[in-house]
N, CA, C, O and CB atoms as a CASP TS submission, in Angstrom:
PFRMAT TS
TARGET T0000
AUTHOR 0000-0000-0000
METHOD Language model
MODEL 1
PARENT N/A
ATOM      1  N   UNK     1      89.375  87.145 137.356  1.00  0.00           N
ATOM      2  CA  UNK     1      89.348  87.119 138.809  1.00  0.00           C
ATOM      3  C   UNK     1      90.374  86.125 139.331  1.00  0.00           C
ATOM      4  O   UNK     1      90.566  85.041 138.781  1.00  0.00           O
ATOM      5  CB  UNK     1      87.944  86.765 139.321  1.00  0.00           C
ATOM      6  N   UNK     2      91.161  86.621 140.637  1.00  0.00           N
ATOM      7  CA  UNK     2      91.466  85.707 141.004  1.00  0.00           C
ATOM      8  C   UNK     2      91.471  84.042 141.257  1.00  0.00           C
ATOM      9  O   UNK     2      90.803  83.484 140.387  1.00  0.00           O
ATOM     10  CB  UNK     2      91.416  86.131 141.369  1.00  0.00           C
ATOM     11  N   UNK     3      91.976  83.240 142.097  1.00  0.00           N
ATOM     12  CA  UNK     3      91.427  81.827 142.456  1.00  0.00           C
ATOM     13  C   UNK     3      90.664  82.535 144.255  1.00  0.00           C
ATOM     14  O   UNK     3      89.675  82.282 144.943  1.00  0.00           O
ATOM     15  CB  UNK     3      93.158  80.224 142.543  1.00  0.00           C
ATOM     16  N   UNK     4      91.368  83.099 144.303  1.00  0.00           N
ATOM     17  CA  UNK     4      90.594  83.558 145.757  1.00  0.00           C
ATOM     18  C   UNK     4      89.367  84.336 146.269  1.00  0.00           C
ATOM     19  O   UNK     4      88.692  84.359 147.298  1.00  0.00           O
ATOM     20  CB  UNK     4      91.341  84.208 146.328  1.00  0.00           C
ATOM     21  N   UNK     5      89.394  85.086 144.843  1.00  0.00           N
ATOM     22  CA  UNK     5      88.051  85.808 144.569  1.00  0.00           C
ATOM     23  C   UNK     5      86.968  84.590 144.224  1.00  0.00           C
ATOM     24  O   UNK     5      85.922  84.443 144.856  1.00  0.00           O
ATOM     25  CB  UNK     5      88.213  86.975 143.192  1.00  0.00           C
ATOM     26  N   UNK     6      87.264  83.991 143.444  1.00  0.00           N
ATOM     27  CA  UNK     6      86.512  82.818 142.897  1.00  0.00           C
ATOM     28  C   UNK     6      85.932  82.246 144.351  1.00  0.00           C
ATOM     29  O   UNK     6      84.740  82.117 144.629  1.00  0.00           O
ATOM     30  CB  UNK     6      87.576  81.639 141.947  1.00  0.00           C
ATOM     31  N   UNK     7      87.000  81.952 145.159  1.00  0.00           N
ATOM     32  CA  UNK     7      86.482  80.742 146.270  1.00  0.00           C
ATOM     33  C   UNK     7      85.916  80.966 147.277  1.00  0.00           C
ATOM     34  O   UNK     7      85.176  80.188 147.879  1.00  0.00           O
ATOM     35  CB  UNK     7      87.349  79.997 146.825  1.00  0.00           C
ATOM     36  N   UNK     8      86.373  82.722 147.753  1.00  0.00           N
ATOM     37  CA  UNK     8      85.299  83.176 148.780  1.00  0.00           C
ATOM     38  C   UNK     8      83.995  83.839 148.079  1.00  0.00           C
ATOM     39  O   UNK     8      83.501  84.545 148.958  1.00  0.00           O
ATOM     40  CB  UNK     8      85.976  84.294 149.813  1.00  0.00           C
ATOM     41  N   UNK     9      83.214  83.941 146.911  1.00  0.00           N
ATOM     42  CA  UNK     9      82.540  84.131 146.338  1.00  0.00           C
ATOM     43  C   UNK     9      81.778  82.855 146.383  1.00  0.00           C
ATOM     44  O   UNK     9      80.781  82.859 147.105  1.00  0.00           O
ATOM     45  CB  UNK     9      82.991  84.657 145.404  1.00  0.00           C
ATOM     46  N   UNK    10      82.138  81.504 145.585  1.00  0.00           N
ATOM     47  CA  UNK    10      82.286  80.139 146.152  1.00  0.00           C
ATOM     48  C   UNK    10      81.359  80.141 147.435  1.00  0.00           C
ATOM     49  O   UNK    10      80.136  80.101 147.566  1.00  0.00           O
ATOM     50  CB  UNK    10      83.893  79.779 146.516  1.00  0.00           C
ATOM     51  N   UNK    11      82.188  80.191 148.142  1.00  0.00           N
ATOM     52  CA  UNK    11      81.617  79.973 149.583  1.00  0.00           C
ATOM     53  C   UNK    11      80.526  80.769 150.157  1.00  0.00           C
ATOM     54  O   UNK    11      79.586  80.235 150.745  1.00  0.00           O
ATOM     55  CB  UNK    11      82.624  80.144 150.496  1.00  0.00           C
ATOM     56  N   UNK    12      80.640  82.105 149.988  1.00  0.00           N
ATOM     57  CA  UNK    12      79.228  83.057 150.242  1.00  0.00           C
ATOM     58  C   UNK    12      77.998  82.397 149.742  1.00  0.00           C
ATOM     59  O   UNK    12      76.950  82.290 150.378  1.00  0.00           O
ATOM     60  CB  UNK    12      79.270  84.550 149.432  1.00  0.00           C
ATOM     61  N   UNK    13      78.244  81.928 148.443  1.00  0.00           N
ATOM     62  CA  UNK    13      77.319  81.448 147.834  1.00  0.00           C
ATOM     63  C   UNK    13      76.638  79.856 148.600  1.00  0.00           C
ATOM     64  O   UNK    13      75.638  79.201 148.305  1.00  0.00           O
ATOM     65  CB  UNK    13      77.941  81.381 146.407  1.00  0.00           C
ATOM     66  N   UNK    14      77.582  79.676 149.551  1.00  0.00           N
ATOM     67  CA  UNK    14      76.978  78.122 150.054  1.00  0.00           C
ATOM     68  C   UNK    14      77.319  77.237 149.319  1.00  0.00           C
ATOM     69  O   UNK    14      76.572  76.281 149.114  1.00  0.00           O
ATOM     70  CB  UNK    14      75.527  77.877 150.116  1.00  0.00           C
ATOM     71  N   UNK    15      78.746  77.362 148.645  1.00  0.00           N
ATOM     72  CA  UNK    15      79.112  75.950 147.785  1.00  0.00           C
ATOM     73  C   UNK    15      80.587  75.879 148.538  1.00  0.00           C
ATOM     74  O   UNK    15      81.377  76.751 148.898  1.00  0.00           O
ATOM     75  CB  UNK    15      79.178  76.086 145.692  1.00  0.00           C
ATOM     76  N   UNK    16      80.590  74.068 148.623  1.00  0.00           N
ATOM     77  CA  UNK    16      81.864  74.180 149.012  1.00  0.00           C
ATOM     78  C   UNK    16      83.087  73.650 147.391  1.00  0.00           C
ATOM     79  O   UNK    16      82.777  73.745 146.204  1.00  0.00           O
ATOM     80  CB  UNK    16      81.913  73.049 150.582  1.00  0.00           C
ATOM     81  N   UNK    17      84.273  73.188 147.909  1.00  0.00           N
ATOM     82  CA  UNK    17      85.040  73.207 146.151  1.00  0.00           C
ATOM     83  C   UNK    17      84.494  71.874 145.990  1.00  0.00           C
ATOM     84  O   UNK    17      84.367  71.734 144.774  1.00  0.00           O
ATOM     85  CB  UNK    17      87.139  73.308 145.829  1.00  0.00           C
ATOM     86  N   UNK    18      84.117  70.858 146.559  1.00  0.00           N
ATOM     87  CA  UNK    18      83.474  69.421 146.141  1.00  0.00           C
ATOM     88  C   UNK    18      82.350  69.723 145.288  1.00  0.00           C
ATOM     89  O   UNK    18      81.962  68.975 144.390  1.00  0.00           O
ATOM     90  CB  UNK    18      82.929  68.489 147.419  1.00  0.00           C
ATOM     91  N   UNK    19      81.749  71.021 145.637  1.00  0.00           N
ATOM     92  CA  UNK    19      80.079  70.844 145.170  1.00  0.00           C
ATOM     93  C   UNK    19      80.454  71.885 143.520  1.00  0.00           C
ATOM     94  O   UNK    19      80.285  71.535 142.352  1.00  0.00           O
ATOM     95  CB  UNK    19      78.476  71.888 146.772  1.00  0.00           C
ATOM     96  N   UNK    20      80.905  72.989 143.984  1.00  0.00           N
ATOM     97  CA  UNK    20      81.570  73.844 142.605  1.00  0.00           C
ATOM     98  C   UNK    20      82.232  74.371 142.611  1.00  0.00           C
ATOM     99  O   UNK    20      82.461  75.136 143.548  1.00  0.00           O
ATOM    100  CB  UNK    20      81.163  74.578 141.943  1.00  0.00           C
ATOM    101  N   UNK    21      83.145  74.253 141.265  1.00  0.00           N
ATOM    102  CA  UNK    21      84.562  74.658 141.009  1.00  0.00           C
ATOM    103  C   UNK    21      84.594  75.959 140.035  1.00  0.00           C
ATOM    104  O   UNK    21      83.753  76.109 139.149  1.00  0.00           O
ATOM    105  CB  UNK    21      85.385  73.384 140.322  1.00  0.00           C
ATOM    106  N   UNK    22      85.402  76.676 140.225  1.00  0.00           N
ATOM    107  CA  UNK    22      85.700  77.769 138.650  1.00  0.00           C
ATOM    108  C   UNK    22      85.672  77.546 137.495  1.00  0.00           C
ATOM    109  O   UNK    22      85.561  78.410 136.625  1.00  0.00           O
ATOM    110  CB  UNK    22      86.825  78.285 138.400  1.00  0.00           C
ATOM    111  N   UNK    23      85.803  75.934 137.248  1.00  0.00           N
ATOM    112  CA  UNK    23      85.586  75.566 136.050  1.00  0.00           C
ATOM    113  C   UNK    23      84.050  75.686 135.854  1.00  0.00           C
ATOM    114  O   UNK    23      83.579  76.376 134.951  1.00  0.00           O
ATOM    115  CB  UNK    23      86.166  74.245 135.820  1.00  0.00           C
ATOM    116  N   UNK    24      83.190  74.900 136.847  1.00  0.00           N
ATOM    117  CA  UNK    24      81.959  75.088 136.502  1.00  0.00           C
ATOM    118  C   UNK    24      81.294  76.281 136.993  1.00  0.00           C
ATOM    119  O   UNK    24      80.075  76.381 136.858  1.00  0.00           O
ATOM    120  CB  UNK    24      81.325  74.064 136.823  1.00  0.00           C
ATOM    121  N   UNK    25      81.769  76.919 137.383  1.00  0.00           N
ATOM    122  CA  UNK    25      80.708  78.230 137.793  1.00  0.00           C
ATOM    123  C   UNK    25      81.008  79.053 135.733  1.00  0.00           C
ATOM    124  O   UNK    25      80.148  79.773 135.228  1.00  0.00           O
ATOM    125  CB  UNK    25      81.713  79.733 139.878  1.00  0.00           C
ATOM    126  N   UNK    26      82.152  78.728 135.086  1.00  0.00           N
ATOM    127  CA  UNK    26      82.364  79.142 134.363  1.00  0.00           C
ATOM    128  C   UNK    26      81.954  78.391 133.050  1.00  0.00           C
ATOM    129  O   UNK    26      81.986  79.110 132.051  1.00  0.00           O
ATOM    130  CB  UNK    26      83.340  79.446 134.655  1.00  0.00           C
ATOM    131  N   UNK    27      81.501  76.842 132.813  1.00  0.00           N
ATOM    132  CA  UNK    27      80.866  76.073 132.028  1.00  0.00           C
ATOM    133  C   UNK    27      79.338  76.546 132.165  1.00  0.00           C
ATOM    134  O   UNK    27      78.755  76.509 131.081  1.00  0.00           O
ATOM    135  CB  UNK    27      81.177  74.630 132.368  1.00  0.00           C
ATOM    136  N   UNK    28      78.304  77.121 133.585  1.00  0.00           N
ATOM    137  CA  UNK    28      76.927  77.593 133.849  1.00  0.00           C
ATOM    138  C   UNK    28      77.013  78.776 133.155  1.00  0.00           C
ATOM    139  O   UNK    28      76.119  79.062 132.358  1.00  0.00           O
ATOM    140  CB  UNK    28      76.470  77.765 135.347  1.00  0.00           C
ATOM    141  N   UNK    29      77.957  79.514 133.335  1.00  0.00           N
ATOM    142  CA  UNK    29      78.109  80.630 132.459  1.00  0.00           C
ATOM    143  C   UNK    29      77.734  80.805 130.911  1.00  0.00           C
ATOM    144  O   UNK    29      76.769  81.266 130.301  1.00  0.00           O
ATOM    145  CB  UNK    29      79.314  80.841 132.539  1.00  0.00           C
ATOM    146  N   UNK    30      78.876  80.257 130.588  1.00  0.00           N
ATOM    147  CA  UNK    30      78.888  79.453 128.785  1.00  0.00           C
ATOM    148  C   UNK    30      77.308  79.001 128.699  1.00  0.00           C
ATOM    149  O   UNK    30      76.614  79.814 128.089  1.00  0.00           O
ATOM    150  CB  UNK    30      80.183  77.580 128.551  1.00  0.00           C
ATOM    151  N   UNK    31      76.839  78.208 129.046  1.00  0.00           N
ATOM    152  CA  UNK    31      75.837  77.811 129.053  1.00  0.00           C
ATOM    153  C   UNK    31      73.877  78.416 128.130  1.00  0.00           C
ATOM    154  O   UNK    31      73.115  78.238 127.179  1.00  0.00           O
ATOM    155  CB  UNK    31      76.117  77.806 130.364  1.00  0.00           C
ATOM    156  N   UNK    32      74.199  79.460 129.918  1.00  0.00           N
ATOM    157  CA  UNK    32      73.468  80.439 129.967  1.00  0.00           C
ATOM    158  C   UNK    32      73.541  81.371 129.239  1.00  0.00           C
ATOM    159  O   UNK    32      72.433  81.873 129.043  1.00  0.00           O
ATOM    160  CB  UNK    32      73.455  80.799 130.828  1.00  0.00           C
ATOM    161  N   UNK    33      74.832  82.146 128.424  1.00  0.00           N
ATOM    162  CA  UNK    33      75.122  82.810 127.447  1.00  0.00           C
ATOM    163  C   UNK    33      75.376  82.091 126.028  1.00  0.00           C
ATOM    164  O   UNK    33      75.699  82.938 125.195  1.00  0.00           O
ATOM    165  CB  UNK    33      76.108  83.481 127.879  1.00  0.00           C
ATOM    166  N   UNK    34      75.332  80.886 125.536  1.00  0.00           N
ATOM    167  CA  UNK    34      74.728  80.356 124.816  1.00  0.00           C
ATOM    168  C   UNK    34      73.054  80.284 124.562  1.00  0.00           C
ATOM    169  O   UNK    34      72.552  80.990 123.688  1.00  0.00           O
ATOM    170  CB  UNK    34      75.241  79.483 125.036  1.00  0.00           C
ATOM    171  N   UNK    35      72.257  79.407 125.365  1.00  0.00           N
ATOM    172  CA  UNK    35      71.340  79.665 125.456  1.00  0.00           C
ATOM    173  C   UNK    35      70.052  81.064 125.171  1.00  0.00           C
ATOM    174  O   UNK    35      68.869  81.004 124.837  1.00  0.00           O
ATOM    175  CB  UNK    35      71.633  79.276 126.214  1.00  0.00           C
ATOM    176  N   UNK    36      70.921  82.183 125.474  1.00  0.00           N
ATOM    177  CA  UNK    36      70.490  83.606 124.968  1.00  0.00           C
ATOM    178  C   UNK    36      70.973  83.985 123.406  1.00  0.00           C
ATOM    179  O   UNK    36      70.792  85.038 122.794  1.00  0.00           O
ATOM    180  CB  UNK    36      71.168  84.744 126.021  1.00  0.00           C
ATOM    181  N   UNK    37      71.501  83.028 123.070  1.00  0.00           N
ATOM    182  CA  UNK    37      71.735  82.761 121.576  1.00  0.00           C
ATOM    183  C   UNK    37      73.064  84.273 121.110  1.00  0.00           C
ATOM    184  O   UNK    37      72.930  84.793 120.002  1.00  0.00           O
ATOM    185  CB  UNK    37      69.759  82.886 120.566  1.00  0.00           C
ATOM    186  N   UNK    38      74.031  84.708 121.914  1.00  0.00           N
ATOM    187  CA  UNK    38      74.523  85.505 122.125  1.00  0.00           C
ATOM    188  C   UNK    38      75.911  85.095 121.165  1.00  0.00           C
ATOM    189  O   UNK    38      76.406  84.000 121.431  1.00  0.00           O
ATOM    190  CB  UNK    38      74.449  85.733 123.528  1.00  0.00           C
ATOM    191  N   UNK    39      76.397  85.695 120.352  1.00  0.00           N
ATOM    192  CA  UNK    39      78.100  85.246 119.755  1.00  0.00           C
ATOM    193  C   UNK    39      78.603  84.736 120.139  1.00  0.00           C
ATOM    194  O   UNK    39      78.494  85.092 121.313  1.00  0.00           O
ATOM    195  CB  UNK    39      79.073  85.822 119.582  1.00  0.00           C
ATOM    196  N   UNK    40      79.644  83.515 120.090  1.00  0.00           N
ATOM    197  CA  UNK    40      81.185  83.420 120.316  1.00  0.00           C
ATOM    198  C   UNK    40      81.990  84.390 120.993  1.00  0.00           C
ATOM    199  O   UNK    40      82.433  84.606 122.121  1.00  0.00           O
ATOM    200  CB  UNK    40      81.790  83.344 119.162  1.00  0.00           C
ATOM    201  N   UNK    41      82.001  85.017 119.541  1.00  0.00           N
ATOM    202  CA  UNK    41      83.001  86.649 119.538  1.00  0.00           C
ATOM    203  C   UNK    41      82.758  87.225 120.594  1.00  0.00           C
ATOM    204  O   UNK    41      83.820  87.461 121.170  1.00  0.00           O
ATOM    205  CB  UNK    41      82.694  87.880 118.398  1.00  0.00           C
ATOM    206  N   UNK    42      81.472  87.747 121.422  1.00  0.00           N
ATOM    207  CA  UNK    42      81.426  88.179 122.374  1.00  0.00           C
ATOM    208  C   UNK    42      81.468  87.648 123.719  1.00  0.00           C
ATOM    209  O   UNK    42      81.787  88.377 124.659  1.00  0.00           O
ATOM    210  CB  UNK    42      80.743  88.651 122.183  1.00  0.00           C
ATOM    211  N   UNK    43      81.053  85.948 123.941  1.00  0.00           N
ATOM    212  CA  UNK    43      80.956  85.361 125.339  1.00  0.00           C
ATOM    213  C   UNK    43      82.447  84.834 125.394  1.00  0.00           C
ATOM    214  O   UNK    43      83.113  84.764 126.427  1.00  0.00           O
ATOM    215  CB  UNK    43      79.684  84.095 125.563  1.00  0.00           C
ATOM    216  N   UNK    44      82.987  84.376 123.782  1.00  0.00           N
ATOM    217  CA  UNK    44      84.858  84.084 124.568  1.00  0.00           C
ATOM    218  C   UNK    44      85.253  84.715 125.118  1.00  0.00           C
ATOM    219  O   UNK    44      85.484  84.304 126.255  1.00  0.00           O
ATOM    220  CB  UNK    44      86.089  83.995 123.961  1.00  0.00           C
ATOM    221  N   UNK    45      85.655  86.188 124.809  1.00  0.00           N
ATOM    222  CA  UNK    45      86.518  87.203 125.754  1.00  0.00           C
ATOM    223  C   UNK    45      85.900  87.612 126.765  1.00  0.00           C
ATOM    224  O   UNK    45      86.520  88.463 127.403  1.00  0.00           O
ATOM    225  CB  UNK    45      86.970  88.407 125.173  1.00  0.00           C
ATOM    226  N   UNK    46      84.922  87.333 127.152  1.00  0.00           N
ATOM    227  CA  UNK    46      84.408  87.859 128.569  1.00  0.00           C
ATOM    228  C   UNK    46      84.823  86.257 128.626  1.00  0.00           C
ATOM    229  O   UNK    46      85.158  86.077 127.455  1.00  0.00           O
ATOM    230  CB  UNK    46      82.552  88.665 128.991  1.00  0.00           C
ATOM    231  N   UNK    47      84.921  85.538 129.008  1.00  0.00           N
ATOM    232  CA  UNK    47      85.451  84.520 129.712  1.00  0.00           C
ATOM    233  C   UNK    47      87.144  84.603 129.500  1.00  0.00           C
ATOM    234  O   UNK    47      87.784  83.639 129.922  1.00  0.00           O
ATOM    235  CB  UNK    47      84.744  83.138 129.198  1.00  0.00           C
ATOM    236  N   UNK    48      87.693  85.436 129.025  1.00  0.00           N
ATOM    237  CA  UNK    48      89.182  85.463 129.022  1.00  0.00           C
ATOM    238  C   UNK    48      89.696  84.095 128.260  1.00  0.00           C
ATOM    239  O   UNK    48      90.594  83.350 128.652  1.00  0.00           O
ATOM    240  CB  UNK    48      89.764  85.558 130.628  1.00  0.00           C
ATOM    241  N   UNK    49      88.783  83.939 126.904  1.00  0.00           N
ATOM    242  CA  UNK    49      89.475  82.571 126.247  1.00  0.00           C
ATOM    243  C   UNK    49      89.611  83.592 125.419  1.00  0.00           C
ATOM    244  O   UNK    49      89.039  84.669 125.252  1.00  0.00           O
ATOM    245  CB  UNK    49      88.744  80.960 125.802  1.00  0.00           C
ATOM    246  N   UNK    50      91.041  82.668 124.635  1.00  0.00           N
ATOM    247  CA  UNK    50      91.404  83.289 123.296  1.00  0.00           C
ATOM    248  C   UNK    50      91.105  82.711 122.023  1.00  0.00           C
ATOM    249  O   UNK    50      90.820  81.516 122.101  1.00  0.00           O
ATOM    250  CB  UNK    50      92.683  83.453 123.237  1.00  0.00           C
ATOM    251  N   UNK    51      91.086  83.167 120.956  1.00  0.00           N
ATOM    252  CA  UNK    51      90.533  83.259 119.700  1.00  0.00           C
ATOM    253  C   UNK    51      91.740  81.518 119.055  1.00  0.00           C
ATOM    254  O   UNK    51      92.930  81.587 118.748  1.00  0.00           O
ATOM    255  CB  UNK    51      90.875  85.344 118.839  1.00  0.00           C
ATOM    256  N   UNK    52      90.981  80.394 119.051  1.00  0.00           N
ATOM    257  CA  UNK    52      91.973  79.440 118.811  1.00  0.00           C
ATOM    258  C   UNK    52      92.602  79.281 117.314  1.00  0.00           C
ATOM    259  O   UNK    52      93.634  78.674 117.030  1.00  0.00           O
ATOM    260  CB  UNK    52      91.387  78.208 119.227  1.00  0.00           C
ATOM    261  N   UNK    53      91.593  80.082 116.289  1.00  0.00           N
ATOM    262  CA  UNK    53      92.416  80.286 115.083  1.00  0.00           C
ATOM    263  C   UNK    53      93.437  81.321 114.989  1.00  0.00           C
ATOM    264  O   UNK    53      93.342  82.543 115.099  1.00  0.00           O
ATOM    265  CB  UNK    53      91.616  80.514 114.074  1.00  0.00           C
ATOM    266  N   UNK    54      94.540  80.484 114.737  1.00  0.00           N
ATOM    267  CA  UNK    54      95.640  81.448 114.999  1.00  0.00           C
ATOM    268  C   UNK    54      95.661  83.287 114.059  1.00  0.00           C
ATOM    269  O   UNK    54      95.857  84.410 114.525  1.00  0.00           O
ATOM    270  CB  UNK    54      97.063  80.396 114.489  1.00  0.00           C
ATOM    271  N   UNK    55      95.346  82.792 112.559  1.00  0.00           N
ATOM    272  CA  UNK    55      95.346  83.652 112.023  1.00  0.00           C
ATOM    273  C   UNK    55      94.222  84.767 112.134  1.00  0.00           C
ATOM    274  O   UNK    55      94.332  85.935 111.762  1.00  0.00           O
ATOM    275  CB  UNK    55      95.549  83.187 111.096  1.00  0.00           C
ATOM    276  N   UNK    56      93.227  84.226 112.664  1.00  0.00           N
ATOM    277  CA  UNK    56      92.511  84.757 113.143  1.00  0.00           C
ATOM    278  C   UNK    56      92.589  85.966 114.194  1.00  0.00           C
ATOM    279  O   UNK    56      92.248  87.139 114.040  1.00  0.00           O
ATOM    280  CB  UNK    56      92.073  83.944 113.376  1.00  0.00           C
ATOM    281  N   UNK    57      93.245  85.206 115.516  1.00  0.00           N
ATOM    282  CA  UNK    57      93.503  85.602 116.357  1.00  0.00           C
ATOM    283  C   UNK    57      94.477  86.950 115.893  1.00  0.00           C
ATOM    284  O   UNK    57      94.184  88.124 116.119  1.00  0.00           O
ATOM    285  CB  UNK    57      93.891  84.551 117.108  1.00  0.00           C
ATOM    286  N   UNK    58      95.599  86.508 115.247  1.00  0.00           N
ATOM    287  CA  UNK    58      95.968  87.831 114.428  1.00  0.00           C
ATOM    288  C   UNK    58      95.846  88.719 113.578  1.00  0.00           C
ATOM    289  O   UNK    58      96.806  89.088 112.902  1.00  0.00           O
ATOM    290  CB  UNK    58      96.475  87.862 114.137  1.00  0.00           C
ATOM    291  N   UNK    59      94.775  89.170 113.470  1.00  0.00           N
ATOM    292  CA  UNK    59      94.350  90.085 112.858  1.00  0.00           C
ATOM    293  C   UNK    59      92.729  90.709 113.415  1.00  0.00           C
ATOM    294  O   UNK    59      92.190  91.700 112.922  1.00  0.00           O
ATOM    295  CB  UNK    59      94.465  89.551 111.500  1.00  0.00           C
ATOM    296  N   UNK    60      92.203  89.952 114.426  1.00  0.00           N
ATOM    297  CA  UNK    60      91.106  90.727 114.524  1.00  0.00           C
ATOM    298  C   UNK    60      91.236  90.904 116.140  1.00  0.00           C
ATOM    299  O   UNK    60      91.237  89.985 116.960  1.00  0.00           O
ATOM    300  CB  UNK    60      89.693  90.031 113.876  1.00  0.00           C
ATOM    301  N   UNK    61      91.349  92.369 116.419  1.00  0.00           N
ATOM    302  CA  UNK    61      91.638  92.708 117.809  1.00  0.00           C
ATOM    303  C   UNK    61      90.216  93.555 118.052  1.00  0.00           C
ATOM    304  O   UNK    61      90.375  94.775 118.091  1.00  0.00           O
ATOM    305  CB  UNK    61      93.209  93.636 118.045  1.00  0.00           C
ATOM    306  N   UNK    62      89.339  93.245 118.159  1.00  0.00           N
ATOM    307  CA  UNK    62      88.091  93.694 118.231  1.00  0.00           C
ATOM    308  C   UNK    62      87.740  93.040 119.696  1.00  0.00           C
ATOM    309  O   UNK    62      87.598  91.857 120.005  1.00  0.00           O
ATOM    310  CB  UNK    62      87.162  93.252 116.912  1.00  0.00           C
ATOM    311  N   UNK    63      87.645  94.326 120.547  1.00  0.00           N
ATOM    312  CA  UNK    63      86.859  93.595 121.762  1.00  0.00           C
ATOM    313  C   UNK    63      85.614  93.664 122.475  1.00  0.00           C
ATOM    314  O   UNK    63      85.230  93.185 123.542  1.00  0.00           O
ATOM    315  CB  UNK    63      87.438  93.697 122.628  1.00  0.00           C
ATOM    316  N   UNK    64      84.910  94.637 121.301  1.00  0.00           N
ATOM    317  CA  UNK    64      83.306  94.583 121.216  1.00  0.00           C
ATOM    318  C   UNK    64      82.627  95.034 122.579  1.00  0.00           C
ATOM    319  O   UNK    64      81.706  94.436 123.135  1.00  0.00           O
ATOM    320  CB  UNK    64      82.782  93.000 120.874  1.00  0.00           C
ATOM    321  N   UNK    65      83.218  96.144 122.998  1.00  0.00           N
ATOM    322  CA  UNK    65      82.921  96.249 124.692  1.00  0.00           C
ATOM    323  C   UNK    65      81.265  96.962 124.742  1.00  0.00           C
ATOM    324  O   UNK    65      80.786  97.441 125.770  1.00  0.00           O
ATOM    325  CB  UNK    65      84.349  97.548 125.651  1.00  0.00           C
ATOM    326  N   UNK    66      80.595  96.910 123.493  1.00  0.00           N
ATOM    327  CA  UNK    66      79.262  97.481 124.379  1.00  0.00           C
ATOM    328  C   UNK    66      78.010  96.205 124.156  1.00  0.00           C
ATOM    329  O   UNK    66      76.884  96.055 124.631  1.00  0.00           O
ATOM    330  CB  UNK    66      78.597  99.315 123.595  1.00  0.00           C
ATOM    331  N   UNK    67      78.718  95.535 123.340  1.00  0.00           N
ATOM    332  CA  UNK    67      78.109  93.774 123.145  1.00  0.00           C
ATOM    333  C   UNK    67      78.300  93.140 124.382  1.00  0.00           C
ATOM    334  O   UNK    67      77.336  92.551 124.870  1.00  0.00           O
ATOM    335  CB  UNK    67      79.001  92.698 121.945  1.00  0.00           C
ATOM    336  N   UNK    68      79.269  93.155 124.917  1.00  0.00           N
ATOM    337  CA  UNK    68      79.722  92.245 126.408  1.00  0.00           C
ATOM    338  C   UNK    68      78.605  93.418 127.005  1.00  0.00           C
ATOM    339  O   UNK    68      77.389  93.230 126.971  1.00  0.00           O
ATOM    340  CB  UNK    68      81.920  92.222 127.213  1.00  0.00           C
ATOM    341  N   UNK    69      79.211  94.588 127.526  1.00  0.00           N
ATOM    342  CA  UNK    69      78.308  95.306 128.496  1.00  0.00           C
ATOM    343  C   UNK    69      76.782  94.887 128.344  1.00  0.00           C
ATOM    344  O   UNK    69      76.056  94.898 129.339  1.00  0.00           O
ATOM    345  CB  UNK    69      78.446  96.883 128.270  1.00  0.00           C
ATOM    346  N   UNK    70      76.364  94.567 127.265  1.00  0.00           N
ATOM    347  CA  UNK    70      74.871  94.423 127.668  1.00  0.00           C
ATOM    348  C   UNK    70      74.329  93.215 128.170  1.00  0.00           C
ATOM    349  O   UNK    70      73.386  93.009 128.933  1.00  0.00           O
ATOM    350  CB  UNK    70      74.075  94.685 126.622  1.00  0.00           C
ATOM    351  N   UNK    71      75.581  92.013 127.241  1.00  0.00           N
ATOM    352  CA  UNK    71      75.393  90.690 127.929  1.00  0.00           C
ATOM    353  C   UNK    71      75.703  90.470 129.037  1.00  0.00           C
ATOM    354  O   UNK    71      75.345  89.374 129.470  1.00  0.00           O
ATOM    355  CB  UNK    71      75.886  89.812 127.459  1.00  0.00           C
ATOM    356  N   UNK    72      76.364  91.243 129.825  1.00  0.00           N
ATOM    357  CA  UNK    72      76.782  91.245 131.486  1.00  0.00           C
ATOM    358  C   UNK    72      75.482  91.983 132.074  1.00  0.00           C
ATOM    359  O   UNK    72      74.885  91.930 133.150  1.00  0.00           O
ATOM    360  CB  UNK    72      78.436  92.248 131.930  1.00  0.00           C
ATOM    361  N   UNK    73      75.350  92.556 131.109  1.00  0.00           N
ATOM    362  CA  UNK    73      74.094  93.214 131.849  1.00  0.00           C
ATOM    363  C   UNK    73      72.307  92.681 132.158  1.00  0.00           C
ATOM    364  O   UNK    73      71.320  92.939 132.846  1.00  0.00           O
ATOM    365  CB  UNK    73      73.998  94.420 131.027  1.00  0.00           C
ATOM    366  N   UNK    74      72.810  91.784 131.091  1.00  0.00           N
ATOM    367  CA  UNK    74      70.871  91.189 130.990  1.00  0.00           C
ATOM    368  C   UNK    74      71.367  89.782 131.871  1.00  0.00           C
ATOM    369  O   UNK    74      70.544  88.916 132.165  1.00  0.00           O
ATOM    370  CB  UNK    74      69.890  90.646 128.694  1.00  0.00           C
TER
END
């Protein structure tokens, strides 16, 4: 998402950027999808982080889209 999507979303919500930022609407995230005891593999790329082992990163292009769909979904 944008930064602008982020901030009028932000704001609907009744937060201003003092109270929460994209970083943390996105650390509550992590969080909460930790907490559901949910993969790595699946909550990094729905947050658009990348795979920090390099070799890793090259070679496994797996983007697990019905694992995310359900965790977006519950």
């Amino acid at each position: 998402m944008s930064d602008n999507k982020i901030s009028a979303a932000r704001r609907r919500l009744g937060y201003s950027s003092e109270e929460q930022t994209r970083r943390g609407f996105r650390s509550v995230a992590r969080t909460l999808l930790n907490e559901q005891e949910l993969p790595p593999d699946v909550i990094e790329p729905q947050l658009a982080h990348s795979e920090r082992n390099k070799v890793r990163a090259a070679y496994n292009e797996a983007q697990r889209p019905l694992e995310r769909r359900k965790m977006m979904q519950a």
